[in-house]
N, CA, C and O atoms as CSV, one atom per row, in Angstrom:
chain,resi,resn,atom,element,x,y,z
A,1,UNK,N,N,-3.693,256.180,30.391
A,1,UNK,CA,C,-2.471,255.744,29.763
A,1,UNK,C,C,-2.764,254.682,28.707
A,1,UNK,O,O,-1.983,254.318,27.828
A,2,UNK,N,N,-3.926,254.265,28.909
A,2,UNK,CA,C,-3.931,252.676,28.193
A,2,UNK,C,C,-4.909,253.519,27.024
A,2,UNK,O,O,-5.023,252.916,25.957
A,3,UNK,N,N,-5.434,254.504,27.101
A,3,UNK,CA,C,-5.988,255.007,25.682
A,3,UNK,C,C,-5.753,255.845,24.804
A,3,UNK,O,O,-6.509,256.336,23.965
A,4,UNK,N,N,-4.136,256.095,25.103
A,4,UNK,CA,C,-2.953,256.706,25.079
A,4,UNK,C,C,-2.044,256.007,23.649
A,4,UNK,O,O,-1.682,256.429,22.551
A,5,UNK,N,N,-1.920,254.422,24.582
A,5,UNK,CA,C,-1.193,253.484,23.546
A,5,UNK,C,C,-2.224,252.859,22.274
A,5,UNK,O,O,-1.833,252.364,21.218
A,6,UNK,N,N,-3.408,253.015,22.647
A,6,UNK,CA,C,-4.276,252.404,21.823
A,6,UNK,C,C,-4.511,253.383,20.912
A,6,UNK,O,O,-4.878,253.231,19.747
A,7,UNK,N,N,-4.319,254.241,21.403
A,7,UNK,CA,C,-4.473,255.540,19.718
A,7,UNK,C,C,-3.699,255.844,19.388
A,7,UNK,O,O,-3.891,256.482,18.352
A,8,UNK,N,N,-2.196,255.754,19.815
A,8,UNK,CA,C,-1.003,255.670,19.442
A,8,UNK,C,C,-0.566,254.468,17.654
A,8,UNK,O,O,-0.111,254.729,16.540
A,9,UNK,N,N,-1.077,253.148,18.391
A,9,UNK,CA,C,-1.131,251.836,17.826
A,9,UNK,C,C,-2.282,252.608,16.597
A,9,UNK,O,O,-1.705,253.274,15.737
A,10,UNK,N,N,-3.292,252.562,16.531
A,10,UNK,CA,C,-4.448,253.106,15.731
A,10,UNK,C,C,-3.608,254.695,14.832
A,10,UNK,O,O,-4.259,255.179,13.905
A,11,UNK,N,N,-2.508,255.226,15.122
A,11,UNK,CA,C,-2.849,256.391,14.115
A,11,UNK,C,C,-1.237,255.530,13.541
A,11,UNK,O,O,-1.126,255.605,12.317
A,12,UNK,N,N,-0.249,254.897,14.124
A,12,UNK,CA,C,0.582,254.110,13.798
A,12,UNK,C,C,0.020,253.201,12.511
A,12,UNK,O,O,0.731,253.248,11.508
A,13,UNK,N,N,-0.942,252.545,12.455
A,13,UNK,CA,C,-1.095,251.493,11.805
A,13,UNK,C,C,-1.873,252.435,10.280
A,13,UNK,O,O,-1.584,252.346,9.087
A,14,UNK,N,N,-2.917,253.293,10.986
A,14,UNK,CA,C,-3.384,254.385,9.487
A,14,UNK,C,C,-1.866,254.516,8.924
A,14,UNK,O,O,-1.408,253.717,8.108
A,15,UNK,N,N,-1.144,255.608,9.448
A,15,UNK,CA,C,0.481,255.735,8.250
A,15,UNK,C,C,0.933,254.560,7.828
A,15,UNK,O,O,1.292,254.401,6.661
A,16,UNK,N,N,0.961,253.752,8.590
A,16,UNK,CA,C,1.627,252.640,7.671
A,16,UNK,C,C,0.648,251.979,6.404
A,16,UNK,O,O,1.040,251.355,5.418
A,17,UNK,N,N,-0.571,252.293,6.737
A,17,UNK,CA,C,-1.705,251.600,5.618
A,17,UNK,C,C,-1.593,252.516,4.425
A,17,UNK,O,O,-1.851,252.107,3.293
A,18,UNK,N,N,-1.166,253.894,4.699
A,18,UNK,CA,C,-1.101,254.982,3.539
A,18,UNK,C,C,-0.048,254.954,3.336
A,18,UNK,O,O,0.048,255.617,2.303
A,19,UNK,N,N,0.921,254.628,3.609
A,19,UNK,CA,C,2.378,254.622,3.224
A,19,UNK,C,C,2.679,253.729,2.284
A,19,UNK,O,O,3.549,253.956,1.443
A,20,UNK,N,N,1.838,252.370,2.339
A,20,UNK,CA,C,1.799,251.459,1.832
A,20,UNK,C,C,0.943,251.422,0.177
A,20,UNK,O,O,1.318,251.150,-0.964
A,21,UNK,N,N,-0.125,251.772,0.683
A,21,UNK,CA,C,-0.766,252.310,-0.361
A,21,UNK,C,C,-0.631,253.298,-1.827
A,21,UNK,O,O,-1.220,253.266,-2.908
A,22,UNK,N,N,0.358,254.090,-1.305
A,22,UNK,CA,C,0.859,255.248,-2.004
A,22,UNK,C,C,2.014,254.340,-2.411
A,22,UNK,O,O,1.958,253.773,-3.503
A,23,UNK,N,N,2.835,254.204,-1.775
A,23,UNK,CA,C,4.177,253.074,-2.830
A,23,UNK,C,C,3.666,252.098,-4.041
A,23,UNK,O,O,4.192,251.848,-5.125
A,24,UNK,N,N,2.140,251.528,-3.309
A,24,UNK,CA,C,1.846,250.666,-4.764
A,24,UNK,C,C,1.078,251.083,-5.676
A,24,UNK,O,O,0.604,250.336,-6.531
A,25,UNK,N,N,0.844,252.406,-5.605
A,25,UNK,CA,C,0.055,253.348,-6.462
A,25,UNK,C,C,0.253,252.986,-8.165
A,25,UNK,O,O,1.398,252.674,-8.489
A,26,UNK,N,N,-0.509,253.004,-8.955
A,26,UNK,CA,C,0.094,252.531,-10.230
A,26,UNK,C,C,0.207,253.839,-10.793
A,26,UNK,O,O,0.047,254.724,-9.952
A,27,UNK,N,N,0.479,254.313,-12.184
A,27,UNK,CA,C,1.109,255.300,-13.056
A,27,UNK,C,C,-0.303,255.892,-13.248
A,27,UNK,O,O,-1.285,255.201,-13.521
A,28,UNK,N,N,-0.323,257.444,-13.055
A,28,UNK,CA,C,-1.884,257.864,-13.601
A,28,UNK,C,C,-1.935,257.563,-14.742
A,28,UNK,O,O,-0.979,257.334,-15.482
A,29,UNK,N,N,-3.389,257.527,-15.069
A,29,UNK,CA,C,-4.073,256.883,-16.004
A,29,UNK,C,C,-3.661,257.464,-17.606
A,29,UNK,O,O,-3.552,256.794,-18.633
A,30,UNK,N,N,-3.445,259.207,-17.389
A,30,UNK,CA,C,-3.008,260.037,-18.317
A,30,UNK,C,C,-1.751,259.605,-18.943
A,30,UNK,O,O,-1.621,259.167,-20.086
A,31,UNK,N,N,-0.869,259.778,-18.080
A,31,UNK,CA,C,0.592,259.466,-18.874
A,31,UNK,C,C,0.316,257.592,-19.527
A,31,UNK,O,O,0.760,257.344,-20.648
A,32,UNK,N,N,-0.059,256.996,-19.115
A,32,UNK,CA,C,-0.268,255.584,-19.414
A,32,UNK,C,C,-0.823,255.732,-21.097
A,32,UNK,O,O,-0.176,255.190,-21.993
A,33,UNK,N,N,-1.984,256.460,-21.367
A,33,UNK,CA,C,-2.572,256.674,-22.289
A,33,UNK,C,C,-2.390,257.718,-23.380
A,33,UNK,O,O,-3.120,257.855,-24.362
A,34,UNK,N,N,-1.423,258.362,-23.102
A,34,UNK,CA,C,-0.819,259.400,-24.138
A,34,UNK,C,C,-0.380,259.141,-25.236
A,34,UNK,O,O,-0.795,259.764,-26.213
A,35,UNK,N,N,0.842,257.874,-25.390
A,35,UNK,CA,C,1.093,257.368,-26.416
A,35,UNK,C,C,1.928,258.572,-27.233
A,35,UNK,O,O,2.233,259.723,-26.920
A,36,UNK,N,N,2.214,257.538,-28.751
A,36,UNK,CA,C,2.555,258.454,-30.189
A,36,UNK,C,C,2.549,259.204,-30.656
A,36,UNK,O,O,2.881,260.098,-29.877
A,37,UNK,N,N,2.252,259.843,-32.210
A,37,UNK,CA,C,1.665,259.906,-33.169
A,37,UNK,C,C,1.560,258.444,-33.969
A,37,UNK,O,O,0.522,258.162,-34.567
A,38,UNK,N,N,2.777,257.469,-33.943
A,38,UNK,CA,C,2.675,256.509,-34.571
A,38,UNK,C,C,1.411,255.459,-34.048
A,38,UNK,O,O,0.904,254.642,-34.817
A,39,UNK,N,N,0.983,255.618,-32.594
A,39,UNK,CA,C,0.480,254.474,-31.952
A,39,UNK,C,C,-0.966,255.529,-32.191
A,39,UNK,O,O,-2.037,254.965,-32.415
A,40,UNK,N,N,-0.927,256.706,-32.143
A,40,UNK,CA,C,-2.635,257.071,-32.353
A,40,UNK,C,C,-2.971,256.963,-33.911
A,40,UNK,O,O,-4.084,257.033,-34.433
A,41,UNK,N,N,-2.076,256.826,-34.353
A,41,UNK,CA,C,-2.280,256.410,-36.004
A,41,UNK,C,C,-2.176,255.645,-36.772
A,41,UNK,O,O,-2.274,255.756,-37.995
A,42,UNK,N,N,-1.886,254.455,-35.921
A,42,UNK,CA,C,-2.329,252.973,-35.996
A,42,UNK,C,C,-3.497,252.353,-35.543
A,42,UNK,O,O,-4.072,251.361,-35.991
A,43,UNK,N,N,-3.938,253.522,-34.002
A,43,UNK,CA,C,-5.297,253.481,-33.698
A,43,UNK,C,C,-6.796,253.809,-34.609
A,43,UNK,O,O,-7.905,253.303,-34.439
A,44,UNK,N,N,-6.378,254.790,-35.565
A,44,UNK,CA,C,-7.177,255.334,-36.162
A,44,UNK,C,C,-7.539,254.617,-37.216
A,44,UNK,O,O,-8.613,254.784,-37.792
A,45,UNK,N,N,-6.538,253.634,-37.598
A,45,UNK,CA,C,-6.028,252.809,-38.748
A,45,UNK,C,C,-7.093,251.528,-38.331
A,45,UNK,O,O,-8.085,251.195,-38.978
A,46,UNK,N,N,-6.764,251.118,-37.491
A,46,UNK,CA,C,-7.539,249.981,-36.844
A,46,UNK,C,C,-9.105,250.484,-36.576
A,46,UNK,O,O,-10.079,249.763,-36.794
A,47,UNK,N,N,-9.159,251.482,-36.202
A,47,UNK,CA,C,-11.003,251.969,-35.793
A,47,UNK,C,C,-11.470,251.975,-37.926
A,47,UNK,O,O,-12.163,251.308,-38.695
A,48,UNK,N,N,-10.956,252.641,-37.962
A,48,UNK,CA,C,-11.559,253.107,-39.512
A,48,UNK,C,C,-11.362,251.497,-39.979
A,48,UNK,O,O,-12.441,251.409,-40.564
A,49,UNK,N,N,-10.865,250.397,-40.113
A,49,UNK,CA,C,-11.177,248.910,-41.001
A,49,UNK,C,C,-12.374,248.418,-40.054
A,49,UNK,O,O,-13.127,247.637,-40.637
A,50,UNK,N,N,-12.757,248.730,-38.585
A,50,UNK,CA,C,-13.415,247.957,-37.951
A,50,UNK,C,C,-14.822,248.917,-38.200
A,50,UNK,O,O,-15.764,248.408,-37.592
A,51,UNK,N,N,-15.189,250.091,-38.887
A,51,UNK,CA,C,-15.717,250.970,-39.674
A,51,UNK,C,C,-16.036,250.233,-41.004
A,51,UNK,O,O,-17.081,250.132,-41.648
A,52,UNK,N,N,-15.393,249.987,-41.103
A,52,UNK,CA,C,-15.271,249.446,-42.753
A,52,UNK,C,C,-15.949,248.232,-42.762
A,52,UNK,O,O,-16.604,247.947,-43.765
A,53,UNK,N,N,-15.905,247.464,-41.813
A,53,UNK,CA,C,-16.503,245.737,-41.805
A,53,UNK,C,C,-17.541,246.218,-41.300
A,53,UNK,O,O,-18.363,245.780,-42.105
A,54,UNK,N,N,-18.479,247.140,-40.123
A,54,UNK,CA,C,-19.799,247.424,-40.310
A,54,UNK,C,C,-20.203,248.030,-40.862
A,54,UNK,O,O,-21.404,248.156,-40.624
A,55,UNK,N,N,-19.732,248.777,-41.846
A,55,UNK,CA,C,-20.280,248.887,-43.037
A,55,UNK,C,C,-20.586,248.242,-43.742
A,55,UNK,O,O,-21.772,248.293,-44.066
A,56,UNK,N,N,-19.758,247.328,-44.343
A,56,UNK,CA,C,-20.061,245.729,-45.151
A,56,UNK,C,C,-21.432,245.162,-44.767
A,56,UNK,O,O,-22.167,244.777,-45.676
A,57,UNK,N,N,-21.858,245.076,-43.421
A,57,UNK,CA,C,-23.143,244.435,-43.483
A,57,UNK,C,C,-24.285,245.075,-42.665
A,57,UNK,O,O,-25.166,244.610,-41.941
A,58,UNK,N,N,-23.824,246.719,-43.180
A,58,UNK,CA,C,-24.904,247.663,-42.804
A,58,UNK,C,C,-24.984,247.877,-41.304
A,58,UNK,O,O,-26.065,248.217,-40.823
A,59,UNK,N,N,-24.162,247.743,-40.704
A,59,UNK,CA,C,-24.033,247.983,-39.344
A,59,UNK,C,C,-23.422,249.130,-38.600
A,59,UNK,O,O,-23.573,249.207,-37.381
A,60,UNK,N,N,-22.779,249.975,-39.230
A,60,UNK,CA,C,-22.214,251.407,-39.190
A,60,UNK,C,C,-22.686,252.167,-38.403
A,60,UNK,O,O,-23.571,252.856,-38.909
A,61,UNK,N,N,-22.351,252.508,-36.587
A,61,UNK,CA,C,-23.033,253.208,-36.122
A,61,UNK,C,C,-22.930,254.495,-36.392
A,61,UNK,O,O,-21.848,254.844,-36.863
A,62,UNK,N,N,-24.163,255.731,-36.149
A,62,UNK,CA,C,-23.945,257.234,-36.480
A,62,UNK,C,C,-22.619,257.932,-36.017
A,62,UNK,O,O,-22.351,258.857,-36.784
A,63,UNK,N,N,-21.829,257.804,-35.145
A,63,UNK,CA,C,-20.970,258.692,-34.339
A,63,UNK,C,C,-19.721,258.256,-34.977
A,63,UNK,O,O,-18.834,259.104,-35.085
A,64,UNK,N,N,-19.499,257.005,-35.441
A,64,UNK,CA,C,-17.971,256.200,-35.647
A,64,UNK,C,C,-17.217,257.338,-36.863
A,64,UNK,O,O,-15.988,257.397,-36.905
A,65,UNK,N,N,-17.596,257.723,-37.286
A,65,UNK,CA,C,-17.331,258.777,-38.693
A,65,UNK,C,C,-16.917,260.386,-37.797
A,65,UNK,O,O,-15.861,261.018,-37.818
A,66,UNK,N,N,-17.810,260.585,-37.291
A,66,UNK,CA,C,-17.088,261.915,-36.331
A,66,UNK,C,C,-16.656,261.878,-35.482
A,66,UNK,O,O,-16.469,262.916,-34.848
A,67,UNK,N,N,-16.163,260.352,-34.892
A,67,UNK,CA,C,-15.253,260.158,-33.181
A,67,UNK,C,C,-13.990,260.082,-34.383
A,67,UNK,O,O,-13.031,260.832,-34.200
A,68,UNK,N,N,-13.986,259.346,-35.382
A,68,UNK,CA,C,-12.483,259.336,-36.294
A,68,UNK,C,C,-12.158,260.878,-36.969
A,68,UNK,O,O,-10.953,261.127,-36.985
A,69,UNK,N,N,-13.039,261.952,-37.528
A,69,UNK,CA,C,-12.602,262.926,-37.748
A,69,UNK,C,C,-11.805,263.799,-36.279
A,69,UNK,O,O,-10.717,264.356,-36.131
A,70,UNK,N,N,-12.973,263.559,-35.393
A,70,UNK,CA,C,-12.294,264.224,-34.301
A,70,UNK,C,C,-10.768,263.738,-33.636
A,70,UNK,O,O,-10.048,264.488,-32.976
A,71,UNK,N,N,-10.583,262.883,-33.836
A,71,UNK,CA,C,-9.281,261.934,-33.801
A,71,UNK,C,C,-8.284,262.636,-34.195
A,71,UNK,O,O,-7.617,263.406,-33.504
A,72,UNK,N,N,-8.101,262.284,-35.801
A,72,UNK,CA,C,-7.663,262.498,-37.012
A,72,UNK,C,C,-7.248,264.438,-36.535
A,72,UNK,O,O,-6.163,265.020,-36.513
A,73,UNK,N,N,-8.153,264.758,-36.332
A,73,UNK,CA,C,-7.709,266.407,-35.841
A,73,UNK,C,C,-6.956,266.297,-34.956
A,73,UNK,O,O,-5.862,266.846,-35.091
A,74,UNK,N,N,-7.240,265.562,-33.730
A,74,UNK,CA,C,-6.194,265.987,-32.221
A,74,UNK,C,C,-4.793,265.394,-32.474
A,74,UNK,O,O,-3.852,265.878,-31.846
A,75,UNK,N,N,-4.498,264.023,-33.654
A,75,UNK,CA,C,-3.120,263.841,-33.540
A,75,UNK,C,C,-2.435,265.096,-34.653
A,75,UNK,O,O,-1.253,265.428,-34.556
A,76,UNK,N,N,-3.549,265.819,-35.882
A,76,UNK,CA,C,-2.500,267.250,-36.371
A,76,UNK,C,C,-2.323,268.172,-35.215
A,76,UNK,O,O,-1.323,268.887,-35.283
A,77,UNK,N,N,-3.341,268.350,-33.816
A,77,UNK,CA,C,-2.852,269.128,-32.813
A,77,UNK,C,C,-2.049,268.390,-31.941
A,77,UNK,O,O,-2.020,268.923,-30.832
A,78,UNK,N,N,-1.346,267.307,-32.021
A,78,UNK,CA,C,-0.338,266.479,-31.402
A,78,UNK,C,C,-1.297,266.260,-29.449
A,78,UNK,O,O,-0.804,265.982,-28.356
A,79,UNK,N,N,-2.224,266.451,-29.717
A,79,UNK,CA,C,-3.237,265.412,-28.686
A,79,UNK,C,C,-2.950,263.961,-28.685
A,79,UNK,O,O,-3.855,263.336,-28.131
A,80,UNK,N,N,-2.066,263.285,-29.089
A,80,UNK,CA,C,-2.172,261.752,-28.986
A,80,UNK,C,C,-3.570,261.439,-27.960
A,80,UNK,O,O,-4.668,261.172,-28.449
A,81,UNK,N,N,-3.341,261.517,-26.583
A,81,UNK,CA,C,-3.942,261.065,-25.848
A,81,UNK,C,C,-5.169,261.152,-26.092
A,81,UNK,O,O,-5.765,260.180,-25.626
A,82,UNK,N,N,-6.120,262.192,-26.840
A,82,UNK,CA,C,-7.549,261.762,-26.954
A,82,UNK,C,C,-7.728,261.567,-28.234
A,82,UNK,O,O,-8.873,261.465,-28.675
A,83,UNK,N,N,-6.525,261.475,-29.126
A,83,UNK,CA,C,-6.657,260.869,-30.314
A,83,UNK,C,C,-6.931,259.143,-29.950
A,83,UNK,O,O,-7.929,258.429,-30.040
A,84,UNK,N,N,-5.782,258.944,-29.587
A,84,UNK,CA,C,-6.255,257.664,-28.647
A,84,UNK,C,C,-7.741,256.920,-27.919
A,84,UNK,O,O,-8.063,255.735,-27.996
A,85,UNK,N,N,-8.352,257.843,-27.338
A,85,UNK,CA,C,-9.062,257.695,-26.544
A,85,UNK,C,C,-10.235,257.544,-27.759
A,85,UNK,O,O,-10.921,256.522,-27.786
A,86,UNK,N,N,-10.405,258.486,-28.641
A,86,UNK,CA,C,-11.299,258.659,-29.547
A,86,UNK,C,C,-10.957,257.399,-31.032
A,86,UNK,O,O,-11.568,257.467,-32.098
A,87,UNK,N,N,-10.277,256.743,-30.836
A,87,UNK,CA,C,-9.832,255.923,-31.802
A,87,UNK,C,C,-10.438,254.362,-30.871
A,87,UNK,O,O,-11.300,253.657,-31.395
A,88,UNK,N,N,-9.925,254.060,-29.679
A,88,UNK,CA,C,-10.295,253.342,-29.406
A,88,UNK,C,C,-12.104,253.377,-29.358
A,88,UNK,O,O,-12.877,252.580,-29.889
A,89,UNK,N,N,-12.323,254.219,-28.784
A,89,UNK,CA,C,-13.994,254.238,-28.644
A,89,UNK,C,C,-14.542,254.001,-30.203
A,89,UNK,O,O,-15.609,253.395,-30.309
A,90,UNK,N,N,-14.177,254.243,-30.862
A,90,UNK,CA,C,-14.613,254.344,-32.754
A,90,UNK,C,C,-14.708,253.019,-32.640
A,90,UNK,O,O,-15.706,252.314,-32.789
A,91,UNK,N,N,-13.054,252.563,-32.230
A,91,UNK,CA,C,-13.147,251.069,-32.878
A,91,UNK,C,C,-14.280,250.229,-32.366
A,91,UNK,O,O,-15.035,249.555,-33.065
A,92,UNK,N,N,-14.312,250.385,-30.716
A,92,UNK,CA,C,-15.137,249.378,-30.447
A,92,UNK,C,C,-16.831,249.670,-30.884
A,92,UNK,O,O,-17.669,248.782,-30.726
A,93,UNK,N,N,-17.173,250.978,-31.426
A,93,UNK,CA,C,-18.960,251.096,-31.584
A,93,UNK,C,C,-18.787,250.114,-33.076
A,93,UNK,O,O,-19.616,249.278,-33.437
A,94,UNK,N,N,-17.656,250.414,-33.721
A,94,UNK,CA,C,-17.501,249.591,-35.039
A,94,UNK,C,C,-18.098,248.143,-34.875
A,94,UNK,O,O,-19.083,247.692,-35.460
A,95,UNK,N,N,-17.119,247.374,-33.755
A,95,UNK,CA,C,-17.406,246.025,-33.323
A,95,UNK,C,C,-18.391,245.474,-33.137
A,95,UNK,O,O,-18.718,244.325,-33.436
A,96,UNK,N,N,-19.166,246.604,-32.408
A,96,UNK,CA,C,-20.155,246.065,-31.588
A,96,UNK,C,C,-21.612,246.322,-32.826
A,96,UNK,O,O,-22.732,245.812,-32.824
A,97,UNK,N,N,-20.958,247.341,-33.801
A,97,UNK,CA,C,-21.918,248.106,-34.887
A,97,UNK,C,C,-22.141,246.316,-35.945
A,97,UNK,O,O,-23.083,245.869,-36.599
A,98,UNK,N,N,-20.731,245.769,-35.615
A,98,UNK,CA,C,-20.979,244.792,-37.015
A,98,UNK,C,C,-21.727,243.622,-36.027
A,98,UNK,O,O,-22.708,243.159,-36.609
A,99,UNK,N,N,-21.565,243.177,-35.019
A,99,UNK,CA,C,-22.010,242.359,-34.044
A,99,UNK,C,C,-23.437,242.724,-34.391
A,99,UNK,O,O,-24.197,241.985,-35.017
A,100,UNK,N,N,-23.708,243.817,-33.973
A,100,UNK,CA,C,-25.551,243.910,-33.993
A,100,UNK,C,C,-25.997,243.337,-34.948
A,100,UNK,O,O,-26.638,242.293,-34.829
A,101,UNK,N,N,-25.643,244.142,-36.568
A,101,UNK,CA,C,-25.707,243.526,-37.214
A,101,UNK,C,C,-25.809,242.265,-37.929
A,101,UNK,O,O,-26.781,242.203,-38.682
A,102,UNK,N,N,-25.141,241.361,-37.889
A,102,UNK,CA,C,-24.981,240.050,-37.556
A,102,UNK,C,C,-26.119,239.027,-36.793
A,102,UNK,O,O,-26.891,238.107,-37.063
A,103,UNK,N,N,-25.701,239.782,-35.748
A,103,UNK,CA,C,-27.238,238.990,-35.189
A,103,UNK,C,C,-28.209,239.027,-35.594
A,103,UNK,O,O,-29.133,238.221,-35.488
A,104,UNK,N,N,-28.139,240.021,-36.146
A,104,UNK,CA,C,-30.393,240.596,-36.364
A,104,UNK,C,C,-30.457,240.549,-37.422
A,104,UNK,O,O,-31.151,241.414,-37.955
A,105,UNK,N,N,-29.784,239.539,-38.290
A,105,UNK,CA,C,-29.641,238.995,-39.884
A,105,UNK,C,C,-31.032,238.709,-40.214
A,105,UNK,O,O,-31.861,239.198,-40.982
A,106,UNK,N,N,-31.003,237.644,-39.281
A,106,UNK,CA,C,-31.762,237.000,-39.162
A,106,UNK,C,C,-33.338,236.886,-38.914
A,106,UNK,O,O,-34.122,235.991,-39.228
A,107,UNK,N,N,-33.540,238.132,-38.226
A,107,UNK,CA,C,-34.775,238.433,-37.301
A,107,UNK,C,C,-35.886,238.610,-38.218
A,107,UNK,O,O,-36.043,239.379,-39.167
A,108,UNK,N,N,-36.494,237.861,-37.790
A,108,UNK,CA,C,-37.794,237.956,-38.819
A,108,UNK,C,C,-38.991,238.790,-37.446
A,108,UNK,O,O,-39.013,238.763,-36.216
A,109,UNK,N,N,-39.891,239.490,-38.581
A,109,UNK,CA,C,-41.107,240.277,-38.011
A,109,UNK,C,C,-42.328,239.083,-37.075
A,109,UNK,O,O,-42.744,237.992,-37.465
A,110,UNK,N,N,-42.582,239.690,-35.990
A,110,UNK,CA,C,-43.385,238.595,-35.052
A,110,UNK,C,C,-44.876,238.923,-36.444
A,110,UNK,O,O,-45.040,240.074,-36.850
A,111,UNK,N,N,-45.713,237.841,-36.939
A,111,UNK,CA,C,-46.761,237.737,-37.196
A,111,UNK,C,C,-47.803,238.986,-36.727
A,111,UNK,O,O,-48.665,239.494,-37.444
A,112,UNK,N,N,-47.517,239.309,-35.457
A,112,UNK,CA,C,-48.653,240.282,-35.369
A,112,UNK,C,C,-48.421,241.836,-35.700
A,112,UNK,O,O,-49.209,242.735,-35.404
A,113,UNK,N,N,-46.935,242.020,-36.509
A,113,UNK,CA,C,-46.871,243.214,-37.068
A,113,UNK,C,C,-46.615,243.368,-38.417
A,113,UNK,O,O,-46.185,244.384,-38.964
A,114,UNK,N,N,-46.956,242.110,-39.023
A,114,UNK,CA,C,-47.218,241.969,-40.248
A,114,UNK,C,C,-48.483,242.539,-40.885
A,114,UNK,O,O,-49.484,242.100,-40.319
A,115,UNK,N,N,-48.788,243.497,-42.024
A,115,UNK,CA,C,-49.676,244.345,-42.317
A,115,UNK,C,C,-50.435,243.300,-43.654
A,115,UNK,O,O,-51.406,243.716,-44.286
């Protein structure tokens, strides 16, 4: 009887932990990220200037030019969502394209690979 109530209590307390769980579930990730046309084309807007400034100091990574064409295509196929997805990713290789840059202004050759 007593291992009765104790697994009773034990499958009681699992539903209530999933019951709980599932109510505070947040919004899938998809609908969250779908967006516009106006908001993926403000995205694209923003990746392509942050394009534009690593370019300025030669920092332009290879892909940032075909993650924005591929973009640029999915919001004429009304894809917002991986227009989105592909706008944000542009922007940030941009960032990180002018960052590198930047740093390694500076970098001079170690002496022992000097010819």
């Amino acid at each position: 009887m007593m291992q009765k109530q104790i697994f009773a209590r034990v499958i009681f307390a699992s539903a209530l932990l999933a019951l709980v769980g599932c109510a505070t579930a947040s919004a899938p990730k998809g609908d969250m990220a779908a967006g516009t046309a106006a908001e993926a084309k403000a995205a694209i807007a923003a990746a392509d200037k942050a394009r534009k400034k690593a370019a300025g100091v030669e920092g332009e990574w290879r892909d940032i030019g075909k993650m924005l064409k591929k973009a640029k295509k999915a919001v004429e196929k009304g894809d917002y969502a991986k227009a989105m997805k592909l706008a944000k990713k542009a922007k940030r290789q941009g960032e990180l394209g002018y960052q590198q840059a930047v740093s390694q202004k500076e970098l001079k050759m170690p002496s022992y690979l000097k010819y």
